[in-house]
C-alpha positions in Angstrom: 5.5 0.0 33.8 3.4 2.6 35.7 3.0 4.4 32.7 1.4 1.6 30.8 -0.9 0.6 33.3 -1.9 4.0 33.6 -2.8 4.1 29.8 -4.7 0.7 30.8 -6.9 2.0 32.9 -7.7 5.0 30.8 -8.7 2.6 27.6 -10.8 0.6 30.0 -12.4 3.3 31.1 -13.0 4.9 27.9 -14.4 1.7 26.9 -17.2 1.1 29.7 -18.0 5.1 29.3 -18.6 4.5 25.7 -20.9 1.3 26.6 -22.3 3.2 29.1 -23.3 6.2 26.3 -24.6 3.4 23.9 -26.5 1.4 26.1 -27.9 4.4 27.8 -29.2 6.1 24.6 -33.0 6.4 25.2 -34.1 10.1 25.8 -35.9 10.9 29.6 -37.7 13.9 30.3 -35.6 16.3 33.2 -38.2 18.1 35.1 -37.5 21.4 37.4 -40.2 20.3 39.5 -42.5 17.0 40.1 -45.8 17.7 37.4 -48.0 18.3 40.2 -45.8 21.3 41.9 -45.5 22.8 37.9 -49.1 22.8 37.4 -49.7 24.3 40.8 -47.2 27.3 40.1 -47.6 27.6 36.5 -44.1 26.8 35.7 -42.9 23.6 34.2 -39.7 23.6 32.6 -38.8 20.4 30.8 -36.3 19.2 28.6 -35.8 16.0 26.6 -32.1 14.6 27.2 -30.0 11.0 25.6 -29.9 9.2 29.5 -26.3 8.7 29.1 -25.7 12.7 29.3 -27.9 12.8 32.6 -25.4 10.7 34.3 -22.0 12.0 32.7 -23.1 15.3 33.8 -24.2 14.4 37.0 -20.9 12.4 37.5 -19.2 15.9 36.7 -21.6 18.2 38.9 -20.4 15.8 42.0 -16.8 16.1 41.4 -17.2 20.0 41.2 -19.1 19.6 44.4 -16.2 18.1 46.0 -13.7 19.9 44.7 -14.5 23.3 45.9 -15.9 21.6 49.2 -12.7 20.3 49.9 -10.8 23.7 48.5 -13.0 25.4 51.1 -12.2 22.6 54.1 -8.7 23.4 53.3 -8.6 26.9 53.7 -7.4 26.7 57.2 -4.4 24.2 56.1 -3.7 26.9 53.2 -3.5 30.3 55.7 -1.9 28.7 58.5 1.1 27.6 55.3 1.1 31.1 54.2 1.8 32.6 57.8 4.1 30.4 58.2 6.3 31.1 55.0 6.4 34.6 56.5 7.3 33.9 59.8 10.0 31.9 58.6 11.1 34.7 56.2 10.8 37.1 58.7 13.0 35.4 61.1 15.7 34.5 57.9 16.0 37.6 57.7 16.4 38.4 61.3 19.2 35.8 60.8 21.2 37.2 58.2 20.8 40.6 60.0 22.5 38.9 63.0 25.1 37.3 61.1 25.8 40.1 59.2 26.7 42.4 62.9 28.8 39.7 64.4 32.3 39.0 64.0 33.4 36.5 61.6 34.2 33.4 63.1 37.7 31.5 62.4 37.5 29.3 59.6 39.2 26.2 62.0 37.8 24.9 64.5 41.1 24.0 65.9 41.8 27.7 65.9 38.3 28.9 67.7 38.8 26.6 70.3 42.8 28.3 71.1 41.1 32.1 70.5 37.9 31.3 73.4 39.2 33.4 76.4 40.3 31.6 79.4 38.0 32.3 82.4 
């Protein structure tokens, strides 16, 4: 069930993207700077791009904003994990170590109680 609403959405989706792409087929000028600032500095870089390609890649350029945003937020969650995993192999270790010094215990429990020395 999940799996066919899943390929649902995605043929929805695919479908308003590709209305989007052929209603949005006009070409607009992208300027580095406003026409004013270009002629000022002697530098005015256009280029002459379908609408629809303006927004898909500006759709994209957000979501790699966020992505490494949020990879960066998350640093602190991702350190803290990583000591963690070696604390808690250090101190397995210490464990086994510990273990592996004392006496083995009685396999009955019965039997450990009647072994304790009497105080």
């Amino acid at each position: 069930m999940i799996r066919l609403l899943r390929y649902l959405f995605l043929a929805v989706l695919a479908l308003v993207l590709i209305a989007l792409a052929l209603a949005n087929r006009d070409a607009v000028a992208l300027r580095v700077l406003p026409p004013e600032a270009g002629d000022f500095l002697g530098f005015s870089w256009t280029v002459q791009l379908p609408l629809f390609l303006v927004i898909f890649a500006g759709i994209l350029i957000g979501l790699l904003i966020g992505f490494v945003w949020e990879w960066l937020r998350e640093h602190k969650l991702r350190s803290g994990a990583t000591k963690a995993m070696r604390k808690a192999a250090t101190l397995e270790r210490e464990v086994d170590r510990l273990k592996a010094k004392a006496e083995p215990a009685p396999k009955d429990e019965v039997l450990a109680l009647l072994e304790k020395p009497a105080r």
